[in-house]
C-alpha positions as CSV (number, residue, x, y, z in Angstrom):
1,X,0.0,0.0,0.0
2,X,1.3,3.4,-0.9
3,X,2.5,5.6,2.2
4,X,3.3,9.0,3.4
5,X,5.5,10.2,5.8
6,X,4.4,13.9,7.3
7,X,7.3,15.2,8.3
8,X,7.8,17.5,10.9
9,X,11.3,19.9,9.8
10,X,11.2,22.8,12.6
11,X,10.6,26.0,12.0
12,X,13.4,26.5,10.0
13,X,17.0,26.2,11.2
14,X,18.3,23.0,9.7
15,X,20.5,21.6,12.4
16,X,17.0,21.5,14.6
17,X,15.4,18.7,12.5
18,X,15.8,15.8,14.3
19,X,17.9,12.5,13.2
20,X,13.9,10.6,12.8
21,X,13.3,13.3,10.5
22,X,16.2,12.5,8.3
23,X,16.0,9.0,8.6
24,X,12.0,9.5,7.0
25,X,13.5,12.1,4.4
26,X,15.7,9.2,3.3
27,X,13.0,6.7,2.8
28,X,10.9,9.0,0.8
29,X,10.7,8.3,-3.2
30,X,8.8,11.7,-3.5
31,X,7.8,14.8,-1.8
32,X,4.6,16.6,-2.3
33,X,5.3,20.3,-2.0
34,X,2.1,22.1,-1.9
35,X,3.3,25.5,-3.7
36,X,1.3,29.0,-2.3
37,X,2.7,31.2,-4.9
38,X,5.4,34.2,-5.1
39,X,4.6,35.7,-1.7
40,X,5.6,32.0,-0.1
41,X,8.4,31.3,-2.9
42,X,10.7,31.3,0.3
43,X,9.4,28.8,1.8
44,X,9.2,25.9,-1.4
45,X,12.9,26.5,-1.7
46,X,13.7,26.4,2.3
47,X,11.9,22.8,1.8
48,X,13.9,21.5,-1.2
49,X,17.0,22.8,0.5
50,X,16.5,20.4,3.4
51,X,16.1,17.3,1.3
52,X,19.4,18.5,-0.8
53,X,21.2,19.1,2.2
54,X,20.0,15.3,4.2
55,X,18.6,13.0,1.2
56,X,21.4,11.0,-0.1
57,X,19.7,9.0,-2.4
58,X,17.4,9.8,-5.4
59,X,14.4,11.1,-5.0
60,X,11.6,13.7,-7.0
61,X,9.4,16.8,-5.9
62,X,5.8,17.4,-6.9
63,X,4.9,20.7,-7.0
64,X,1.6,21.0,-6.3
65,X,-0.5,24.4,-6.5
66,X,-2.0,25.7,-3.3
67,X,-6.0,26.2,-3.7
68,X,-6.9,29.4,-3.0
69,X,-8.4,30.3,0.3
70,X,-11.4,32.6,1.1
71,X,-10.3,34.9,4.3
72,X,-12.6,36.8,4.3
73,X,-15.7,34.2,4.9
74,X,-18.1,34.5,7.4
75,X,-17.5,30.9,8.1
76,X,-14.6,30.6,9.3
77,X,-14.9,26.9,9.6
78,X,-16.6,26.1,6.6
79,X,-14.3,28.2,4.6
80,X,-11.1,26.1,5.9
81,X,-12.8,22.9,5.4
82,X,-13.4,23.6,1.7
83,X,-9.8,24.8,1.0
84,X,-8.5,21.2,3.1
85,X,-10.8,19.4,1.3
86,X,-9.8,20.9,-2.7
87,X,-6.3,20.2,-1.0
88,X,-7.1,16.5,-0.1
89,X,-8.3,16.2,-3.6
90,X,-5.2,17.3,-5.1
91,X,-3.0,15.7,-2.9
92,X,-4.7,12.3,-3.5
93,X,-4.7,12.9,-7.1
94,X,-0.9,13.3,-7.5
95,X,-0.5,10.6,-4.3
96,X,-1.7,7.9,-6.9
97,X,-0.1,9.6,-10.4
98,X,3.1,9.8,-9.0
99,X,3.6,6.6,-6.1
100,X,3.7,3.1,-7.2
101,X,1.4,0.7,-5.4
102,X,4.0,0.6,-2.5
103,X,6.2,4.1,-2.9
104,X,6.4,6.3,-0.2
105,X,5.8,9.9,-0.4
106,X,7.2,12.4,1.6
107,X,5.6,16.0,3.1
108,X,7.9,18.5,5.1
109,X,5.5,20.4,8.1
110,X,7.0,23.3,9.0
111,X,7.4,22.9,13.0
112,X,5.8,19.8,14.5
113,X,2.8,18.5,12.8
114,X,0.4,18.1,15.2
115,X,0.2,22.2,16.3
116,X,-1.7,23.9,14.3
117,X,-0.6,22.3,10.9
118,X,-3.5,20.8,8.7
119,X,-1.7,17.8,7.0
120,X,-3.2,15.4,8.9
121,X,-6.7,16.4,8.6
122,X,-5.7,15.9,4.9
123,X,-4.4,12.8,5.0
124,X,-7.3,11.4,7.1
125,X,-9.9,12.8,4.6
126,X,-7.7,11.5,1.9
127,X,-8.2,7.5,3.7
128,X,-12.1,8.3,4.3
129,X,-13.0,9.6,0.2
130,X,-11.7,5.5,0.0
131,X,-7.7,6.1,-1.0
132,X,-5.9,3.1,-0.1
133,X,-2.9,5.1,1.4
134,X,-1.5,4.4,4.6
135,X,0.4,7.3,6.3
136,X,2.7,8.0,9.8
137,X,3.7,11.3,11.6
138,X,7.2,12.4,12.4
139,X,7.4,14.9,15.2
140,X,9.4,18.2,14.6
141,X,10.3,20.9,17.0
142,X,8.0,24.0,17.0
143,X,8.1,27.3,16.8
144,X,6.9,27.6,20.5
145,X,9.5,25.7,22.0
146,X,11.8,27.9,19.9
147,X,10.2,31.1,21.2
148,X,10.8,29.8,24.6
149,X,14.5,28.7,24.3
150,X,15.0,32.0,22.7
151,X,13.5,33.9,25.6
152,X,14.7,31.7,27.9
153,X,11.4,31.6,29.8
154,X,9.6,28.7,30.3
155,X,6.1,28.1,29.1
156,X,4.3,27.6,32.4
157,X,4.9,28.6,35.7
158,X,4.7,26.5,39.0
159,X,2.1,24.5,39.3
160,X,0.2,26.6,36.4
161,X,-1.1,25.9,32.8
162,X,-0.1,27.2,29.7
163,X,-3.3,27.6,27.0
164,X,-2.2,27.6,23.3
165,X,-4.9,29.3,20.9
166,X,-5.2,31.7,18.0
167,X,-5.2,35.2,17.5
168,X,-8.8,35.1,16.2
169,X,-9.6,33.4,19.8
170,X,-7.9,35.7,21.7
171,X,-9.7,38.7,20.1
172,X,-13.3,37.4,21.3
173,X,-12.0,36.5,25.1
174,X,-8.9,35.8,27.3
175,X,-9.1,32.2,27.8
176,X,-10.4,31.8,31.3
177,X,-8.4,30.4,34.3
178,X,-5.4,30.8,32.7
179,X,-2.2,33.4,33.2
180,X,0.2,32.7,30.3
181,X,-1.0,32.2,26.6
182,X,1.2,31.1,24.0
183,X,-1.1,33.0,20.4
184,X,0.0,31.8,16.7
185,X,-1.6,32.3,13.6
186,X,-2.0,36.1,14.5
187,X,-2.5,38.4,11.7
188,X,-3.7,41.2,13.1
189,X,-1.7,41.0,16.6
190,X,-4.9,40.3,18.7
191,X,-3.0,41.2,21.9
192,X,-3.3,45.1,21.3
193,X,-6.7,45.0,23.3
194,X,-4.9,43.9,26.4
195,X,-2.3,46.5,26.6
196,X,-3.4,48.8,29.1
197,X,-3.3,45.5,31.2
198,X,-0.3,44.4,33.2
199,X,1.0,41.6,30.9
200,X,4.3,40.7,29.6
201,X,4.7,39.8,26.3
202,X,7.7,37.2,24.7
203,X,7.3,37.9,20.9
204,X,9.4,36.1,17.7
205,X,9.2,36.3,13.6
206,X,10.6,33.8,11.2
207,X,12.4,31.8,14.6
208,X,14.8,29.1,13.7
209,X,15.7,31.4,10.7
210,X,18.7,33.7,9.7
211,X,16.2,36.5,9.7
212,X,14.7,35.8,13.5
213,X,13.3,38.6,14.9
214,X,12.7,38.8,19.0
215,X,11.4,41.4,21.6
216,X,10.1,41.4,24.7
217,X,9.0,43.6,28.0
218,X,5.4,45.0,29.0
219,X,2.9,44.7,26.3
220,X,1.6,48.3,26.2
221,X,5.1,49.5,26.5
222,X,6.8,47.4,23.2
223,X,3.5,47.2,21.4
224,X,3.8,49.1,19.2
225,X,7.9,48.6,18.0
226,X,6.1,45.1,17.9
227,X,3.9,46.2,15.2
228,X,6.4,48.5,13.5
229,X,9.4,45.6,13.6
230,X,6.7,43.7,12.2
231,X,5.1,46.0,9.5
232,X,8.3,46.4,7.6
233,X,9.3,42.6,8.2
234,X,6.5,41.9,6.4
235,X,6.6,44.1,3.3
236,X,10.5,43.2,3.0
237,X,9.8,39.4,2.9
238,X,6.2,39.8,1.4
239,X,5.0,36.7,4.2
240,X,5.9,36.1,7.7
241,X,5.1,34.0,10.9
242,X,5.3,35.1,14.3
243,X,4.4,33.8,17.2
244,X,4.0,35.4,21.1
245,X,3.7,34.3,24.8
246,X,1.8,36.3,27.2
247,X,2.4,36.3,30.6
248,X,0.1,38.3,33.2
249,X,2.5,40.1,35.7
250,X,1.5,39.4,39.3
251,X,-0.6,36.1,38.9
């Protein structure tokens, strides 16, 4: 039965993906690259520069065209399901055009697969349209734990939890009964309508990469460097991904 690897490669520095990793990379015939266009060009060559640096045998890319994503949707749900599903389809398509009837395919996840990464919601609704393809998961180091080692700060304190969520979350409520929230997937930098609250934010771009950005203090005091640093980060690299601890002082 045919078989894919999802691959979890860090956030970006190559010497942080683990020896599992690049003893999956090295068992892979071919890697699906699903390709999001100019703005993300970075990122399809950060992949293919992995597998030139760790595969030592032979081995292709499929490029595959991202499907387009509505943003702007008033739901938010149903809109994401449709773009995994047109991705499922795609994948599955080129999954059985390009892997023999027991090939192994290969997809690099930025991070570690199971945060906040949608490949295995693809694969799974790959297996239930009927696909006879088997598939395993390869854990990576994430951007969060590379936020904290930057920081040096842990993610919890004594005895306390640490909540994980979204910027969108975090814009309609701080999550109850819990001090220090690790927000990704932040576009709009959801943590502006806390800073007149005493909270201390741990904030990183593009971490794990030569261009790593960090900063850190009381929210309403960096804020706004935050969102400058950020600003022209953005319009330099035309994408970027940041992530951010908060941590209320005094709790």
């Amino acid at each position: 039965m045919r078989k894919v690897l999802i691959i979890g490669v860090g956030a970006g520095d190559p010497d942080q993906v683990t020896i599992q990793a690049i003893n999956a990379m090295n068992a892979v015939d071919a890697f699906f690259v699903l390709d999001k266009g100019e703005a993300a060009v970075e990122l399809t060559e950060a992949r293919m520069a992995l597998c030139a640096r760790y595969v030592t045998g032979d081995y292709r890319t499929i490029v595959i065209p991202d499907p387009p994503r509505d943003r702007v949707a008033t739901d938010y749900t149903g809109a994401v399901r449709d773009w995994r599903d047109e991705r499922a389809r795609l994948l599955a398509e080129a999954i059985e055009r390009e892997l023999g009837e027991d090939g192994v395919g290969g997809i690099l996840a930025w991070g570690d697969p199971a945060l906040y990464d949608g490949t295995i919601r693809v694969l799974e609704t790959i297996r239930e349209a009927g696909h006879e393809v088997e598939y395993e998961v390869i854990p990576g180091i994430s951007s969060v734990q590379i936020l904290a080692a930057r920081h040096r700060v842990t993610l919890n304190r004594v005895a306390g939890p640490v909540h994980i969520t979204t910027g969108r979350r975090l814009a309609a409520a701080w999550p109850e009964g819990c001090d220090d929230v690790v927000v990704m997937l932040d576009a709009g930098l959801a943590c502006r309508l806390y800073r007149d609250e005493p909270i201390d934010i741990y904030w990183g771009a593009y971490l794990g990469t030569p261009d790593e950005l960090l900063m850190a203090g009381r929210l309403g005091e960096v804020l706004d460097e935050i969102e400058a640093v950020r600003t022209r980060a953005r319009a330099r690299k035309g994408w970027i991904m940041d992530t951010y601890l908060l941590r209320r002082v005094g709790s």
